[in-house]
Structure formats: structure tokens, C-alpha cells
LUMLUMFI-839705 format. One record per residue: residue in one letter; x, y, z negated of N, C-alpha, C in turn. Coordinates in pm, whole numbers, plus 32768, in hexadecimal, padded with zeros to 4 digits. Each point is the difference from the previous one (the first is absolute). Layout:
% LUMLUMFI-839705
aXYZXYZXYZ ...
***
This chain:
% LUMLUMFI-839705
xD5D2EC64F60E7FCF808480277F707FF48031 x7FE58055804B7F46801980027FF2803C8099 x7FB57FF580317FDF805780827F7580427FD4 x7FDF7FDD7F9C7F7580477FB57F797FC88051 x801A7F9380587F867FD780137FCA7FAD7FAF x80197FC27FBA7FBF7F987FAF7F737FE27FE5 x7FBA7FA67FC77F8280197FFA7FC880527F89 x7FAA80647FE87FE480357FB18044805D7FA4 x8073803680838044806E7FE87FE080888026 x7FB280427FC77FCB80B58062802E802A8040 x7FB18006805780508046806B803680B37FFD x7F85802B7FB4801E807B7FE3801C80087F7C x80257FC87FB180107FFE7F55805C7FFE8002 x8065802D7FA780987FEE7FF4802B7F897F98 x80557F83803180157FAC7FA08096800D800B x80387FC17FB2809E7FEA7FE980217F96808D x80848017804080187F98806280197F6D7F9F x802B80227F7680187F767FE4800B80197F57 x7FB07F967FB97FF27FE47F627F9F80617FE7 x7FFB80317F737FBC80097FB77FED80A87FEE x7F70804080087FFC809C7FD77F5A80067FB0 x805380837FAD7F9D80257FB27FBB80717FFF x800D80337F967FB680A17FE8804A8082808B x7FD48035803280458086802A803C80617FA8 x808E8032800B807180447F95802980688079 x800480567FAB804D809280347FDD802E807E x7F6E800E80417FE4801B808380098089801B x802C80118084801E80C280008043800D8082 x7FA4809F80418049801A807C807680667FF7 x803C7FE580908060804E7FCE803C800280B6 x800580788011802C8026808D7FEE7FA1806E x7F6980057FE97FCD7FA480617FF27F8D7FEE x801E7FB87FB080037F6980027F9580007F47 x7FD27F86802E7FD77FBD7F79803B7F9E7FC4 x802E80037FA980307FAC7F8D7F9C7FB47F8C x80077F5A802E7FAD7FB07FC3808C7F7C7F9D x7FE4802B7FA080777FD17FA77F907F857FC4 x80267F737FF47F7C7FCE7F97805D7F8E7F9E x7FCE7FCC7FB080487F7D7F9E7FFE7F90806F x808B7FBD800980387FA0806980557FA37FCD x7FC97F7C7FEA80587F95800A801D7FEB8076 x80557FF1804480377FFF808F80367F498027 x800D7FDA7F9180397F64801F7F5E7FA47F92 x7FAB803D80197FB07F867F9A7F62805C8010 x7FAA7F49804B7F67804C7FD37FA480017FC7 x804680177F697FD77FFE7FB3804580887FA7 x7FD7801B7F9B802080A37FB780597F8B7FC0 x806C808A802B809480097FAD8075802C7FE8 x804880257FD2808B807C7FEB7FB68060803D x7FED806B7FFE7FCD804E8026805F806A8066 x7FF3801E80938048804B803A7F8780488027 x804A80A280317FBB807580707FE87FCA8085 x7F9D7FAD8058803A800280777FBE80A78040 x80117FE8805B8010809880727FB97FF3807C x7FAD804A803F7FF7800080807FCF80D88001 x7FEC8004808E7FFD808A802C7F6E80058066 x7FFC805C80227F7A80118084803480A78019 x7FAA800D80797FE8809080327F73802B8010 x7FCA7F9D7FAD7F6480197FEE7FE07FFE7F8E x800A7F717FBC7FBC7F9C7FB17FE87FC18034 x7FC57FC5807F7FCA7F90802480A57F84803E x80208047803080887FAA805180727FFF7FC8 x80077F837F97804F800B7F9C80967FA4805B x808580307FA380667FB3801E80417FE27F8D x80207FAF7FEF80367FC17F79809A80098017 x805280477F6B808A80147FF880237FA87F8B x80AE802D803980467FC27F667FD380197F70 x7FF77F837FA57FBE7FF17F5E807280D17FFA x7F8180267FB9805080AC7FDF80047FDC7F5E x7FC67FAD7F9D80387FFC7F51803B7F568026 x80667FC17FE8802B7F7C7FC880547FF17F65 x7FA07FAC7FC880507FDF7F7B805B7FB47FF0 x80828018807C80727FE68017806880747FF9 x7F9680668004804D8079800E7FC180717F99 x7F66800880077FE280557FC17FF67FDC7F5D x7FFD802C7FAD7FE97FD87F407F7F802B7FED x7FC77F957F967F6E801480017FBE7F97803C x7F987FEE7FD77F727FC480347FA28055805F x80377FC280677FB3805780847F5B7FBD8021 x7FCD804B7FB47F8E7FFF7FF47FBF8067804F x7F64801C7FE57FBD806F805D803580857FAB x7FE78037806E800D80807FF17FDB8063808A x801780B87FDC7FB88043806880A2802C8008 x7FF4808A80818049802A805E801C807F8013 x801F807A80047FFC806F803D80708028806A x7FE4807A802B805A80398023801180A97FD5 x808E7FDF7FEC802780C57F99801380298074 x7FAA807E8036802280368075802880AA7FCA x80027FDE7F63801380947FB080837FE77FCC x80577FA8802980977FB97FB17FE680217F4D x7FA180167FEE7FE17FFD7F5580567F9E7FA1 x802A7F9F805480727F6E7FEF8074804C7FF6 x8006805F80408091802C7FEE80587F80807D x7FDF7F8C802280397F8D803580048025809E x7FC78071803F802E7FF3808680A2802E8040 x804B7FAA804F806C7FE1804380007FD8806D x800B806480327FD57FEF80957FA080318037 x7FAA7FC780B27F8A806B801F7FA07FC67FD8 x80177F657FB47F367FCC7FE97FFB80477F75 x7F717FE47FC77FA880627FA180387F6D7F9F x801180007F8A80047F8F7F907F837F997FFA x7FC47FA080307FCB7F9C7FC27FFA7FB47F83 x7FAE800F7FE080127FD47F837F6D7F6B7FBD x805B7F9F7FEC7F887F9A7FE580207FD07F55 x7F617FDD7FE980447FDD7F337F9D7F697FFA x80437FBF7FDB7FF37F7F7FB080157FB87F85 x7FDC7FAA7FDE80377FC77F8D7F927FDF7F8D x80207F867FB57FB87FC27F8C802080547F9C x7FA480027F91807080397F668046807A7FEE x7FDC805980B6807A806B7FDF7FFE80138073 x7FDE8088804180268035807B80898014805E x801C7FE280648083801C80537FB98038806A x80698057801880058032809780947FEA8057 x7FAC7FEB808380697FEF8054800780518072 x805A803780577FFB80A1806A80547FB2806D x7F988053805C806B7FB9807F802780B7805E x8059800A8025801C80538045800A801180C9 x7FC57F6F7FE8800E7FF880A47F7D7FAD8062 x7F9A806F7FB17F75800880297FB97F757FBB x80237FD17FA27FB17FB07FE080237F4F8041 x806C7FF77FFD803A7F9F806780697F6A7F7A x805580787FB9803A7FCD7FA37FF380587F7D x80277F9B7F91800280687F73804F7FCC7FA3 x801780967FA980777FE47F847F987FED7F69 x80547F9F7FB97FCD804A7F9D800B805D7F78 x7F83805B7FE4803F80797FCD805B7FF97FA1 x804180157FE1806380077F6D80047F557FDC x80477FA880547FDD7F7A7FD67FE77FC07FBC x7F528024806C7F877FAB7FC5800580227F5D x7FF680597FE77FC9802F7F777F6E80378009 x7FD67FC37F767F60802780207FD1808E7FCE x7FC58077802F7FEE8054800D7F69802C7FDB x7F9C7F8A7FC47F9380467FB57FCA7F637FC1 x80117FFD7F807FE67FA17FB77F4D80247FF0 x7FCB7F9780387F57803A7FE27FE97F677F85 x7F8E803A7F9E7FBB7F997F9380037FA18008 x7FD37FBC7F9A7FC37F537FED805F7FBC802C x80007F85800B80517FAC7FF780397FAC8086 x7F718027805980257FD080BE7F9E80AB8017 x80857FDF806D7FD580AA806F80547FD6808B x7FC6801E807C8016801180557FC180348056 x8022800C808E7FB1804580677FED80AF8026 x809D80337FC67FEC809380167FC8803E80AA x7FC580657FD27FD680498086800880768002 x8039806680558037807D7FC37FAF80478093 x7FBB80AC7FE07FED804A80417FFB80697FF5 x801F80908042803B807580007F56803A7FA9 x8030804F7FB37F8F803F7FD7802180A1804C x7FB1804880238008806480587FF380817F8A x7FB47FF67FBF7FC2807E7FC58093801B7FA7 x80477FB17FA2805680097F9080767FF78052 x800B7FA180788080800F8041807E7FA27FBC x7FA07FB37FED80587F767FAD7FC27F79805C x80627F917FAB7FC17F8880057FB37FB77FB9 x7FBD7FB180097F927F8B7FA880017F698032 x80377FF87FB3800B7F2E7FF67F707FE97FA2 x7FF07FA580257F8C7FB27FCD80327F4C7FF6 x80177FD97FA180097F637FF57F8C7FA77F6F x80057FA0804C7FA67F787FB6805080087FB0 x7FC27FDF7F6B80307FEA7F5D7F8C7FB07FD7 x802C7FC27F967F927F9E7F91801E80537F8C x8020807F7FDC7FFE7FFB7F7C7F4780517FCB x7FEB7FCF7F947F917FFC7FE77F777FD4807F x80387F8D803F7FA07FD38075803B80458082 x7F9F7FD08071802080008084800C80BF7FF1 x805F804E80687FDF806B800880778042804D x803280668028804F802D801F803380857F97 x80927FF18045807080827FC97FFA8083804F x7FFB80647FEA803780558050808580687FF2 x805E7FFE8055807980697FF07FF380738053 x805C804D7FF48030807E80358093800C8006 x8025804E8079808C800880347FFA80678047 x8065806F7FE5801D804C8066806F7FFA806E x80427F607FFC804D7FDE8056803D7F7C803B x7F767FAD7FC1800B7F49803180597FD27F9F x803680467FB980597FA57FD4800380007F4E x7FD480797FE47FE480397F637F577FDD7FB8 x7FDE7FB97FC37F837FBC80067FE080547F68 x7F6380267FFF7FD080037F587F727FBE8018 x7FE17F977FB67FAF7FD37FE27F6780787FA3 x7FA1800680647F8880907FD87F967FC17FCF x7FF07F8880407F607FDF800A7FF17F457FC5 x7F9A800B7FEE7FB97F6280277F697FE07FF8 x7FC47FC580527F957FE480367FFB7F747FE4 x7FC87FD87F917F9A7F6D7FD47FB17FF58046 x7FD67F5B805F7F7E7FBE801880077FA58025 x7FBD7F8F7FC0802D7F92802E800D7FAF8071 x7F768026806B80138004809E806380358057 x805480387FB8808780278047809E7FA9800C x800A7FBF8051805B7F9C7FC0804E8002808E x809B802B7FF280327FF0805F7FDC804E809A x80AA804780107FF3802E80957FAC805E802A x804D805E7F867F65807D80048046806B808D x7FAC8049802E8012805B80507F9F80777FEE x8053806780217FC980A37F937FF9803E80A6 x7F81803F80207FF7806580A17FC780357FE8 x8025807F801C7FB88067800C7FC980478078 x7F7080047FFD7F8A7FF1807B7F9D80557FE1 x800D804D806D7F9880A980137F5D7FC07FDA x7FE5804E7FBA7F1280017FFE801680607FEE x7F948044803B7FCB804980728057807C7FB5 x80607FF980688098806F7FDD803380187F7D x80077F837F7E80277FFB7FAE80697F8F7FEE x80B580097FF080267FB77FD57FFE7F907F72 x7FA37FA580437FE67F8C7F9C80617F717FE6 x80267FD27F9B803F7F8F7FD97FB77F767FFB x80597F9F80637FB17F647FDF80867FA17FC8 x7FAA7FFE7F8580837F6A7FC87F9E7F85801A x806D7F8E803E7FC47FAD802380497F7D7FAB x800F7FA38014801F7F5C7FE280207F92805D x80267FA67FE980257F8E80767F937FDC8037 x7F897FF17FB67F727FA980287FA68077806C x804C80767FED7FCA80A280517F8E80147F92 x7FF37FFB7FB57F9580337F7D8043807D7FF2 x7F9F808E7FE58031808C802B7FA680587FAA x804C80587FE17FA280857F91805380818050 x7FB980437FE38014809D802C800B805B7F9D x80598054801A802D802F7F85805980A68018 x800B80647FB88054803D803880857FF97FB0 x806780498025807F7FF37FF7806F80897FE4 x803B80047F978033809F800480967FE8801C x80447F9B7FE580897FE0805580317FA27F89 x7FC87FE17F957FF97FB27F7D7FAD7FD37FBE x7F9580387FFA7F7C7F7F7FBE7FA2801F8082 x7F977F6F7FF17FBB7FCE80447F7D7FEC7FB6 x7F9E803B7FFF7F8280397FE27F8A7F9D808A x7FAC7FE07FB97F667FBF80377FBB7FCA7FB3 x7F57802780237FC47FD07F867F937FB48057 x80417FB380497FE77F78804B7FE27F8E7F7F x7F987FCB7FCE801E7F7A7F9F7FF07F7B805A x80098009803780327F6B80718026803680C4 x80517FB8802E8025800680747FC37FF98076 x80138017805E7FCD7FC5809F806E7FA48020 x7FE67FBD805C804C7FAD80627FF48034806A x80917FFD80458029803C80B77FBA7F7D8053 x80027F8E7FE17FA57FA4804F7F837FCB7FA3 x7FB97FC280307F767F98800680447F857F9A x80477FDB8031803E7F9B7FD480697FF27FAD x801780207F96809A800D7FC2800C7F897FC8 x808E7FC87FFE800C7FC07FD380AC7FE87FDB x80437F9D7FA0807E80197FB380837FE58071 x806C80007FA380537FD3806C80137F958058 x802B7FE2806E7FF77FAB806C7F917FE5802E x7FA2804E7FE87F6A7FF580337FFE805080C1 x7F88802C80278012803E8076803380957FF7 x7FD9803A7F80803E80BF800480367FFA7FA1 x80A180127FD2804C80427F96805880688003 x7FEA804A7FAC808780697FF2802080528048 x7FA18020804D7FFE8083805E803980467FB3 x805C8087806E8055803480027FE180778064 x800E807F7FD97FE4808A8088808C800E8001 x80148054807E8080802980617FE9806F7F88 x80907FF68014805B80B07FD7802280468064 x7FD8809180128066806380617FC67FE48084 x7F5A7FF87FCC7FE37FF9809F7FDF808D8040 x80397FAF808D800280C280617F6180297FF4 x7F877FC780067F9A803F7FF27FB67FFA7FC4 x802A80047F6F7FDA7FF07F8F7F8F7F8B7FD3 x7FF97FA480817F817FBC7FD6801A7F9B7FA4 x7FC77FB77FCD800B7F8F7F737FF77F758049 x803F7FCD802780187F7C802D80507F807F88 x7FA97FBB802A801C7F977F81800D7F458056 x80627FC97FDD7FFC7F7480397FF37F947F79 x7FEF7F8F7FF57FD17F887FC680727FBE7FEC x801A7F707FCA801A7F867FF77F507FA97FFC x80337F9180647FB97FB3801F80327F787FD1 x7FCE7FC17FB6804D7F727FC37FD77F8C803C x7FA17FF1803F7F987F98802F80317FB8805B x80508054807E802F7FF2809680847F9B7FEF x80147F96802480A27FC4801180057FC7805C x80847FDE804D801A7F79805180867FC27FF7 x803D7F9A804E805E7FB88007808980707FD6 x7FFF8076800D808980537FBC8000807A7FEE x7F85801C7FCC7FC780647F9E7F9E7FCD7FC2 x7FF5806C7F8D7F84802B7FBC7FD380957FDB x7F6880107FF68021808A802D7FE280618046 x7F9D8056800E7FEC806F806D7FC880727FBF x801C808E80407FE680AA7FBE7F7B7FE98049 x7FAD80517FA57F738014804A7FFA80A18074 x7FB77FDE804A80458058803B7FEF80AF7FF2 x803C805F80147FD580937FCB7F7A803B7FE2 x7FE780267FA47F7C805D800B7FFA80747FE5 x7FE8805780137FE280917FC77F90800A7F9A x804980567FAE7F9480007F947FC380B07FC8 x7FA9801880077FC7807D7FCA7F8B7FFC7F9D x802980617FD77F9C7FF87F627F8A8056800C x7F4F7FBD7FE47FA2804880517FC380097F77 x7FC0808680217F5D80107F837FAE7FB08013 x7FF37FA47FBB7F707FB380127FA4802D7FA1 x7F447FBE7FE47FAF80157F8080507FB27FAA x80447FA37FEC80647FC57F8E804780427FF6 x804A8046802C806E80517FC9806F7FFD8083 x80858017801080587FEC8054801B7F8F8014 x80027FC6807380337F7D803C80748008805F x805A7F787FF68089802C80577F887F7A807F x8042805080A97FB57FB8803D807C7FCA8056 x7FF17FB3806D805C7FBB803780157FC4807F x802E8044804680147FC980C0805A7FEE8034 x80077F9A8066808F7FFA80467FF980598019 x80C68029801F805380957FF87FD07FF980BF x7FE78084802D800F8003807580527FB8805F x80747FC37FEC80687FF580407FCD7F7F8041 x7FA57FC67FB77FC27F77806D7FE4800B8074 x7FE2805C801D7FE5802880A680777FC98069 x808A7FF27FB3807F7FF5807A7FCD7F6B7FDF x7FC67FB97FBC7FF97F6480147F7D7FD2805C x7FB7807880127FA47F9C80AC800F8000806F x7FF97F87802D800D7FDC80707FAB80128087 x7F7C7FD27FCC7F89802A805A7F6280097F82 x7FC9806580547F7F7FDF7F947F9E7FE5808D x7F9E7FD07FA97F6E7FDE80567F78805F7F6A x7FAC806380397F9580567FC27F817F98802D x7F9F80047F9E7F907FBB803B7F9380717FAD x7FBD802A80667F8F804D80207F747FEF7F64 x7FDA80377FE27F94802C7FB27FB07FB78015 x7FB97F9C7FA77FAE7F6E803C7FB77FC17F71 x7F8A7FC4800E7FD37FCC7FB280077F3E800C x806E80047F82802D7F4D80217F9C7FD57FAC x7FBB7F81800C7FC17FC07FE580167F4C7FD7 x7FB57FCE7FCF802D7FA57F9580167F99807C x80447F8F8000801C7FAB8087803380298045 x8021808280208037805F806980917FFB7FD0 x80557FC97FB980A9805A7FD380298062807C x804E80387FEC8034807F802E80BD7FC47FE3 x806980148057806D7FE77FEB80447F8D804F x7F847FC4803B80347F427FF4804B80078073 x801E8064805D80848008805B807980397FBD x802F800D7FA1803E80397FC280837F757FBC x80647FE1802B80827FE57FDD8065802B7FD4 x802B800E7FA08047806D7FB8803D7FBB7F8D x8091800A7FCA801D7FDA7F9D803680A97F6A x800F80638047804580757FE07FB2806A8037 x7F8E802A7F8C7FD98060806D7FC380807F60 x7FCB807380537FB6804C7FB87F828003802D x7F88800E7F967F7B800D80057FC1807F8016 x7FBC805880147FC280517F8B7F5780088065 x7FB17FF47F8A7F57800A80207FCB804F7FD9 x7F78802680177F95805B7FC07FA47FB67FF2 x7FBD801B7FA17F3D7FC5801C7FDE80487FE3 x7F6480037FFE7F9F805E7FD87F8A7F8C7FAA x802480027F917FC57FCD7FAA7F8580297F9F x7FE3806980387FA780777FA47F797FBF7FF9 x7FCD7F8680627F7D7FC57FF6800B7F507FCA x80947FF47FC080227F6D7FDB7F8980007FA8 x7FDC7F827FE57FC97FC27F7080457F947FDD x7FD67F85806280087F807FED80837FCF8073 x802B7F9E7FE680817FD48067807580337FDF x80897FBC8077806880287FE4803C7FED8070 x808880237FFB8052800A80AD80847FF17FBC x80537FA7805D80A57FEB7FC380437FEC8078 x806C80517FF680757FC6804280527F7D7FDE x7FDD7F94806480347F967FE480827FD38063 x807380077FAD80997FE7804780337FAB802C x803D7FD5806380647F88802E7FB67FB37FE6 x7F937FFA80847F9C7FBB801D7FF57F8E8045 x7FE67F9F7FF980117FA2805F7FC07FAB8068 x802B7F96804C7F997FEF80407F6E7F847FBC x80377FEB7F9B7F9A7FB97F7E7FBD803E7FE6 x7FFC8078801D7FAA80547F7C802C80577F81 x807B7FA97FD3803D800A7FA2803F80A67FED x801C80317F7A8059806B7FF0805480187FA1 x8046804C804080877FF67F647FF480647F87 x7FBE8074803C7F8780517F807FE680518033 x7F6D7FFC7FA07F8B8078804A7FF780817F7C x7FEF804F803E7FCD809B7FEE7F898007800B x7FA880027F7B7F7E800F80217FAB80A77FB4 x7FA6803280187FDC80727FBC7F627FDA801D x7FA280247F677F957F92801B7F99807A7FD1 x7F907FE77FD47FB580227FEC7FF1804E7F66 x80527FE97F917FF780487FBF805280257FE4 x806980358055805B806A800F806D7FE87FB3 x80567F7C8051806E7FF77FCB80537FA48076 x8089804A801C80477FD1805B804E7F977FB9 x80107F89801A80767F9A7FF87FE07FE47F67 x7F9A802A7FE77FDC7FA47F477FF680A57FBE x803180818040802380597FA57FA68055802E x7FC8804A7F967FA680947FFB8008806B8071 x7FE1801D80427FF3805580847F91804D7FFA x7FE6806A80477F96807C80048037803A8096 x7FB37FE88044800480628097800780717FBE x80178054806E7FF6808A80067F7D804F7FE0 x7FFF80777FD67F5880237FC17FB47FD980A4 x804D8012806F7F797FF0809D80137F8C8009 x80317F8E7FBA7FE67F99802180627FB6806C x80838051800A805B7FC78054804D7F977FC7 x803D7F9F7FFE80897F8A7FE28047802C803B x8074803D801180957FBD8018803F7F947FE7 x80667FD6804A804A7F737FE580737FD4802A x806780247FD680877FD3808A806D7FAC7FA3 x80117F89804780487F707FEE80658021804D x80587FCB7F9E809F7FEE804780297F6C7FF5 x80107FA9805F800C7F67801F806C7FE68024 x80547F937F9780818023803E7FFC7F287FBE x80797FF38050800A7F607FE880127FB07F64 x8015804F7F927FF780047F757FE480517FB8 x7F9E808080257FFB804E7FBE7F6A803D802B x7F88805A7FA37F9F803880387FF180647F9A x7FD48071804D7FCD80787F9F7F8180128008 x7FB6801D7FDC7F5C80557FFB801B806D7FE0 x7FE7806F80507FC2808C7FCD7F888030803F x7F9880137F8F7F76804880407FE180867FB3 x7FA7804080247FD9806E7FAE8078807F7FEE x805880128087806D808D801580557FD27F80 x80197F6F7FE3808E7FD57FCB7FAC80097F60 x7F7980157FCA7FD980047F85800E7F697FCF x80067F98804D80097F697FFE806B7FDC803B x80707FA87FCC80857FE5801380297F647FEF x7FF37FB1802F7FFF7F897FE4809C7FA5802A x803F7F9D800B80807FFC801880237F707FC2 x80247F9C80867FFD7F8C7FF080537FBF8040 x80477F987FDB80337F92802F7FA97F74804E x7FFA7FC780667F937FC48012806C7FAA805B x800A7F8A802680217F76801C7FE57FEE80B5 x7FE78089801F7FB27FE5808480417FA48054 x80A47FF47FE2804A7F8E80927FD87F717FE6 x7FEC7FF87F637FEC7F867FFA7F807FB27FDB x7F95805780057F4B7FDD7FCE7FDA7FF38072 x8002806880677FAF8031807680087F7E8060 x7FB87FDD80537FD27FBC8075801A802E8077 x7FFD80C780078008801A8098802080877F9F x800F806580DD800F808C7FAD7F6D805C800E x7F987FB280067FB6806480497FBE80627F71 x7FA0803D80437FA1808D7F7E7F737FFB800F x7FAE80097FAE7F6E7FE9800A7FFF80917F85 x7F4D804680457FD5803E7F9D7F5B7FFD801F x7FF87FA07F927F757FD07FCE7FA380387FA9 x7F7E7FE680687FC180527F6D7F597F7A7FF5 x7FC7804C7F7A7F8A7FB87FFE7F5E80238016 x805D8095802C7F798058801E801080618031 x7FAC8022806E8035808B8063805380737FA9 x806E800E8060806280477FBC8012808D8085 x8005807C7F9B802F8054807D80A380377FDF x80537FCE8090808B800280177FE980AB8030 x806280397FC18002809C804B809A80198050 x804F7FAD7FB680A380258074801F7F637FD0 x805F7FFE803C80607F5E7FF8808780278042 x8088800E7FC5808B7FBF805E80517FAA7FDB x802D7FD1801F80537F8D7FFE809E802B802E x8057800D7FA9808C80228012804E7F59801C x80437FEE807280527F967FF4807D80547FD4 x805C7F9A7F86807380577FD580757F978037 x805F804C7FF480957FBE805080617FCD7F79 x802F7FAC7FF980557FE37F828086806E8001 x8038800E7F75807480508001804F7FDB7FF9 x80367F66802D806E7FCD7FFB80387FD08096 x808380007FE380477FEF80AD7FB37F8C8044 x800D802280507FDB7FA4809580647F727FFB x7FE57F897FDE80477F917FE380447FFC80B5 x80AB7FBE7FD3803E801C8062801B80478058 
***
């Protein structure tokens, strides 16, 4: 078993207490609680047989891990990824009793669904384990199903190879009756797509996305899927394939305030009896930019119940030899900065992490002179402001600058590179600091003993 301290286990990240997890499957609220379903080898850490494991929150942030909810001891099928809802319209016809029908779909080669009637806790499956929407080509998996509002139906969306990487799309007016409407070719689309629909500027708009978060915009009539997008965006800076630091994001279903929240698989993170960690929540909204619409990206409010104490440091011009931070001990914390960069030319300034008393660091954050944070393309604000807020956690780091227009999302080694815990923010040429806080965060796991 685990007390979850281990080294280079998050403190605020959600990992499995024990073996192996993957992609996030069937996430969705539902009378208060969140439901985080993901792919779980439970005895091995390493990917294999594929089970549902389970945990819950009353946030998102303070997760508790339950009994495996799919085992291929019980359930038929290849429990693979898949998405989640909840029928709060009994359109299932399947409610018995006072909960609303749950309903989760999986499967290789051939869609299944499985319903639980007792909030999402346990499940049957439908018509046993018969598959219920045969999508193209020759490998398909990864259904994801969401209420279309306007038609008053459903829409699955799953990964297919037929004629190349691309997705299927169905229609249902009751989870359980499938017609195959649509399909969407491209070859950057591969796996673990997710279909949301996200307001510009008071227009319901469609984002199909991919495992790697590569994303087009598109609209949606409750059966074909229309955009004349000829290549994608990425939700992070960094994308990269499976078991990398971001895969297979996944948004909540049936959230109470309609906002678009989306969590990760993180592949990078392991120790002595796991492997494994969810990146942690972000909110996502879709903005007008001069490129066109961009989905942008911030931790979900709910981080706030994880600080402990902050320390603000005052409006100041740091200077080169001068660091700024070096009282600062911290293994779990939140960042967020300003500068005023509007007179940069030459030089650069980085946050340098788990600092030590060598000198040494376990990685730096730098933003330099020709306008690029961490290796990647950046643009202040037209007055010349930076934003910047780091989330530091014992295996895990995010970057977001620019009101979430920059999304970055990493696995990083910190228990076992670092020298110390301290923080430095260096620069090489007068820099003007306009705010600074420093969030210490509290872990979400029990108090050992």
C-alpha cells in the first residue's frame, strides 16, 4: 500500500495509490461530486489488461480514489478509453430508482456501453456488452459522447483509421441507438478525440481535439462537423505522444457551471508502486485572437482551498546580482508575476527551481530578449505587461503566461535532480517587477498516520 508520500509523488496531482494509469475515461459531475474514471492496471507498472480505476473530489483538486468501477473479470470488452455522461433527461429509458442513468462507452473495434444506476459507483453492461456503434477502418477506439443542445440528441465522436487518421461521428436519441452521420479525415488527429462546445463572443462554437491536444474549430449541427481550419492549434506549447508529459485530455460532462474543465495523463512521473499522475485541472475558454480563435488555459479556481500561506513582494526594480526569492523554501507551491517589459531589448530573467546551496538547479524558466518564454514564442501585452504563474509541485510543473494564451505542462524529476528546495529569480538586466505572490500549497492526500 502507499501513504502517498513517496519521492516524487504530487502532492497536488492525482496519481493512482498503486500500479499503473493512463489516459482520463468518462469524467463527469454529478450531484456534487466529480467523477475521475482513467485506464488502470491496478496490479502492474507498467500498461496492461486494461481496467477503469475511480476516484471522486468535491472540487477537483482533493481527489479520493475508489473501487476499479470497469474489470475485465466482469465487464466484456476491451476496456479501453473512453468518455462519460450523465442522462439527467432518462433519454436511456434506464433510470430505476432516484439516481439519473450514467452512462460510460468503451471499447476497441466496436463501441459498448456500460450504466450505472447508483451515481456512478458501479455498472452493468448494456444488453451484454453488445456493441452498439460499429465506427470504420479497421482499429477504432476512444468514444466520447456529448449532449448536443440545439437537436436534443446525442454525439459520439471516436478515433478510426479508415482512409487515415480521423474520426467517426454518431447520433442517438437515447445512448443506446447509434447512426453513424459524419467523418472528419486528418492525419494529425490520432486518438482520444474530445468534441466541446465553447461560447466566442456569445456564439456556441465546437472544438475537436486529439490525444496530443492538436485542435480545430468548427461548427456542429448535431451530425456533421464543418471547419475550414487546414491545420490545428495545440492546447499546450509542448505536445507531445503518448506517455509523454500531456495526453488525452478529457472535459467534465454535466458541469453545474457550465465551465470547460479538462485534466491530462502525465506519463513521465513514477515511483516504487505507481506509475503515473493527472495533470492537474484547467479551465479552458475559447478567445478571438488576430489568428483566429484560440482555446486558452488556467488552473480551475478551486486552487485557492490548496494555500496555505502566501508572502506578496512589493513593486521593485531587481537587478542583475541582486536574485529576488533566495528566502524562499518551498517544495509545492503557486507562482504568479508581472513585469513590465515594454523597454526590454537586450537580456533575460528566469525562474530558477529547487535551488540549492551549490548554485545548482533543477530547472529554470527563462523569458529573454527576443520574446520567448522557455524556448517558445511569447508577445507581452500591447503595454508591455508579462504575466506568469507556475504551479510547482514535486513531479509535476505547469507554465501559464499571457491570461492562459501559453499553456505549457510537464513532468520534471524535481525529488530526484534538485540539491535543495530553495527559488531564485534572476535577471541579466534591470528588470521592472510590478506584483509577485507566492502561494504555499498543502498536499491532497491524508495526513500519514
Amino acid at each position: 500500500m502507499t501513504d502517498y508520500q513517496e519521492d516524487n509523488r504530487g502532492r497536488f496531482h492525482f496519481s493512482p495509490r498503486r500500479g499503473w494509469m493512463n489516459d482520463p475515461n468518462g469524467m463527469l459531475h454529478y450531484r456534487g461530486s466529480y467523477h475521475f474514471y482513467f485506464q488502470h492496471a491496478p496490479n502492474s507498472l507498467v500498461w496492461d489488461t486494461m481496467h477503469w480505476g475511480h476516484a471522486t473530489s468535491p472540487d477537483m483538486v482533493h481527489w479520493e480514489q475508489q473501487p476499479i468501477a470497469l474489470d475485465p473479470a466482469v465487464h466484456p470488452g476491451e476496456l479501453w478509453s473512453g468518455g462519460g455522461v450523465v442522462d439527467v433527461r432518462n433519454t436511456s429509458g434506464l433510470k430505476d430508482g432516484d439516481h439519473d442513468p450514467i452512462a460510460v462507452f468503451t471499447g476497441t473495434q466496436g463501441v459498448r456501453m456500460f450504466y450505472s444506476l447508483d451515481g456512478g459507483m458501479t455498472f452493468t453492461a448494456y444488453d451484454e456488452g453488445r456493441v452498439i456503434a460499429q465506427p470504420s477502418g479497421h482499429e477504432s477506439r476512444d468514444p466520447k459522447v456529448v449532449w448536443h443542445e440545439p437537436s436534443q440528441t446525442w454525439a459520439m465522436v471516436v478515433w478510426s483509421d479508415d482512409n487515415g487518421n480521423g474520426a467517426d461521428f454518431f447520433a442517438s436519441p437515447d445512448l443506446r441507438t447509434w447512426e453513424r452521420t459524419d467523418r472528419y479525415v486528418a492525419d494529425w488527429l490520432f486518438e482520444c478525440p474530445d468534441f466541446t462546445p465553447m461560447m466566442l463572443d456569445g456564439v456556441v462554437t465546437w472544438v475537436l481535439r486529439d490525444g496530443r491536444g492538436s485542435y480545430v474549430v468548427g461548427d456542429f449541427d448535431g451530425r456533421e462537423f464543418r471547419t475550414d481550419w487546414t491545420e490545428p492549434c495545440t492546447l499546450t506549447v509542448n505536445p507531445c505522444g503518448a506517455g509523454g508529459h500531456y495526453y488525452a485530455a478529457q472535459s467534465f460532462d454535466n458541469m453545474p457551471d457550465g465551465r470547460v474543465v479538462t485534466m491530462a495523463w502525465q506519463g513521465l512521473n513514477r515511483g516504487s508502486v505507481w506509475t503515473g499522475n493527472a495533470s492537474f485541472p484547467v479551465q479552458q475558454r475559447l478567445v478571438a485572437t488576430p489568428g483566429g480563435p484560440r482555446v486558452f488555459s488556467l488552473p480551475v479556481d478551486e486552487i485557492a482551498t490548496l494555500r496555505t500561506s502566501t508572502t506578496s513582494y512589493d513593486a521593485q526594480l531587481v537587478t542583475p546580482g541582486a536574485p529576488l526569492l533566495t528566502d524562499v523554501d518551498a517544495t509545492s507551491y503557486e507562482l504568479e508575476a508581472t513585469f513590465d517589459v515594454s523597454g526590454a531589448v537586450d537580456g533575460s530573467f528566469a525562474f530558477r527551481l529547487r535551488t540549492g546551496a551549490d548554485g545548482s538547479s533543477a530547472r529554470e524558466i527563462t523569458y529573454d530578449g527576443a520574446g520567448t518564454l522557455d524556448g517558445v514564442p511569447l508577445s507581452p501585452a500591447a503595454d508591455g505587461i508579462l504575466t506568469v504563474r507556475l504551479l510547482v509541485d514535486r513531479g509535476q510543473l505547469a507554465i501559464f503566461a499571457a491570461a492562459g494564451a501559453y499553456y505549457a505542462c510537464y513532468n520534471v524529476d524535481f525529488d530526484t535532480t534538485s540539491t535543495g528546495n530553495g527559488l531564485q529569480l534572476t535577471t541579466t538586466a534591470p528588470l521592472k517587477l510590478t506584483s509577485l505572490t507566492l502561494h504555499h500549497l498543502s498536499s491532497i492526500w491524508p495526513t500519514p498516520g
